[in-house]
C-alpha positions, 0 to 999 in steps of 0.5 A: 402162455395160454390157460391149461384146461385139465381134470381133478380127481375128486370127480372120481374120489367120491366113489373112492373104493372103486377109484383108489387105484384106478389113476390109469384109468382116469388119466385115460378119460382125461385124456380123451376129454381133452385135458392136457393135465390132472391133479389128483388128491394124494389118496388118489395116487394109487400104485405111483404113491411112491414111484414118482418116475412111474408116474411121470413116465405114464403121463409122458404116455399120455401127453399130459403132465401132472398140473398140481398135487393135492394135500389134504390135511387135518391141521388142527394144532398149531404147529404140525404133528409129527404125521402131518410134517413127515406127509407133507415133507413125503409130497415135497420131495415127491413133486422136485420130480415134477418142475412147475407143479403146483402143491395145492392144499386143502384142510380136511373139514371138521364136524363144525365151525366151533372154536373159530378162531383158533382153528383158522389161525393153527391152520393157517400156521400149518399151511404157511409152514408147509408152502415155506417149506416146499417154496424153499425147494422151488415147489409153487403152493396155493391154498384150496377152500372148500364148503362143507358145514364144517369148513372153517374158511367158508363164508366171506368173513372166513376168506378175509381171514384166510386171503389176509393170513397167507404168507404170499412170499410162500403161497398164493391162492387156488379159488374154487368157483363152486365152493366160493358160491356155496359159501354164498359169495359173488364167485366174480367179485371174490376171484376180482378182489383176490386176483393178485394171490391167485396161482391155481383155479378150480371151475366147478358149477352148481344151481344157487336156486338149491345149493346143487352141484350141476355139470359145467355149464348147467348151474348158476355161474358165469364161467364165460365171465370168469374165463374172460377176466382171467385171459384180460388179466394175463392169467396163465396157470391151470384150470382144473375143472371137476364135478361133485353132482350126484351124476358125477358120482354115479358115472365119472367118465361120463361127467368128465367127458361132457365138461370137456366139450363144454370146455372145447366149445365154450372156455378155450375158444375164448383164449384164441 
């Protein structure tokens, strides 16, 4: 099988008053920039939050399909709240509608990196808990690290920590190329020592030279480097591309479609 190209939401989760019910129209740019899936952060599920068929019946429409869902949670103790299990349970039962479906997670940051330790490992408790339980059903899991200054997996030392303390029987891996050089890693060599977890990738570009996020193709990483080593390592689950740049934020659709040429003409070919 080859790699599967779609959209994540976040592109348009910045601007999220105007967006939060808007998953139609995003499916719709998606679709026209040639995304055959999107995963979309439970908040941005809209009007189908609670009507799973619905949204399978307007992906169906659009011939795409529903390559992850992602959970956002604060995780901060060590074991679940009370809300942090019944939401995460409430998606469990969400995605046994949607066979293959990769749960991603991603903890929500903190004001700051205080308490280290004690943070990573009650997330870490959490996370493993939830991919347990949704493994149980069949559902595929992998973790998401992201970069603000308040994430607690952020630099190289926090992604030992993270990478080291996933329950791999139960959760793999989703890197996500602008957050690991944001973090002020080599996205390559972290995609490379990692490879074995990896269930689930995020392409996102930025400009190393001042910490910006760019279009795919305009920043600082080798996206062609990691697209190769991944078809020579016979990966074949979903890229999930998005844009955190200020132009994404201003226009979305327009971002969206300018990286779906960049992935015609640039990423997939090399699969062929």
């Amino acid at each position: 099988m080859a790699i599967s190209f779609g959209f994540q939401t976040y592109t348009w989760q910045m601007s999220y008053e105007k967006y939060r019910d808007q998953l139609d129209h995003i499916m719709d740019v998606a679709t026209e920039a040639g995304g055959i899936g999107i995963e979309p952060e439970v908040c941005m599920l809209g009007r189908y939050r609670d009507a799973p068929l619905a949204l399978l019946d307007a992906l169906n429409q659009r011939g795409l399909q529903l390559g992850a869902l992602c959970l956002a949670l604060d995780w901060r103790h060590g074991v679940e709240t009370e809300e942090e299990r019944s939401e995460a349970d409430r998606v469990i039962r969400y995605l046994e509608h949607f066979p293959g479906t990769v749960l991603t997670m991603v903890q929500l940051p903190g004001k700051d990196r205080s308490e280290l330790a004690s943070r990573q490992a009650n997330a870490l408790a959490n996370i493993n808990a939830v991919a347990r339980r949704a493994s149980e059903q069949g559902i595929p899991c992998a973790y998401h690290p992201n970069s603000p200054s308040g994430s607690i997996f952020r630099v190289e030392d926090d992604y030992k920590v993270l990478l080291n303390g996933l329950d791999a029987r139960y959760c793999g891996y989703a890197p996500d190329t602008g957050h690991i050089s944001k973090g002020g890693m080599d996205v390559e060599a972290i995609i490379r020592t990692y490879r074995s977890l990896i269930k689930h990738v995020h392409f996102k570009d930025m400009n190393a030279a001042n910490e910006s996020w760019s279009a795919l193709g305009e920043g600082s990483i080798d996206h062609k480097a990691i697209m190769r080593y991944l078809n020579e390592t016979g990966y074949d689950g979903w890229i999930m591309v998005e844009e955190e740049s200020k132009g994404a934020e201003s226009d979305p659709d327009r971002v969206t479609l300018q990286n779906g040429v960049y992935i015609r003409e640039e990423l997939a070919v090399m699969g062929e």
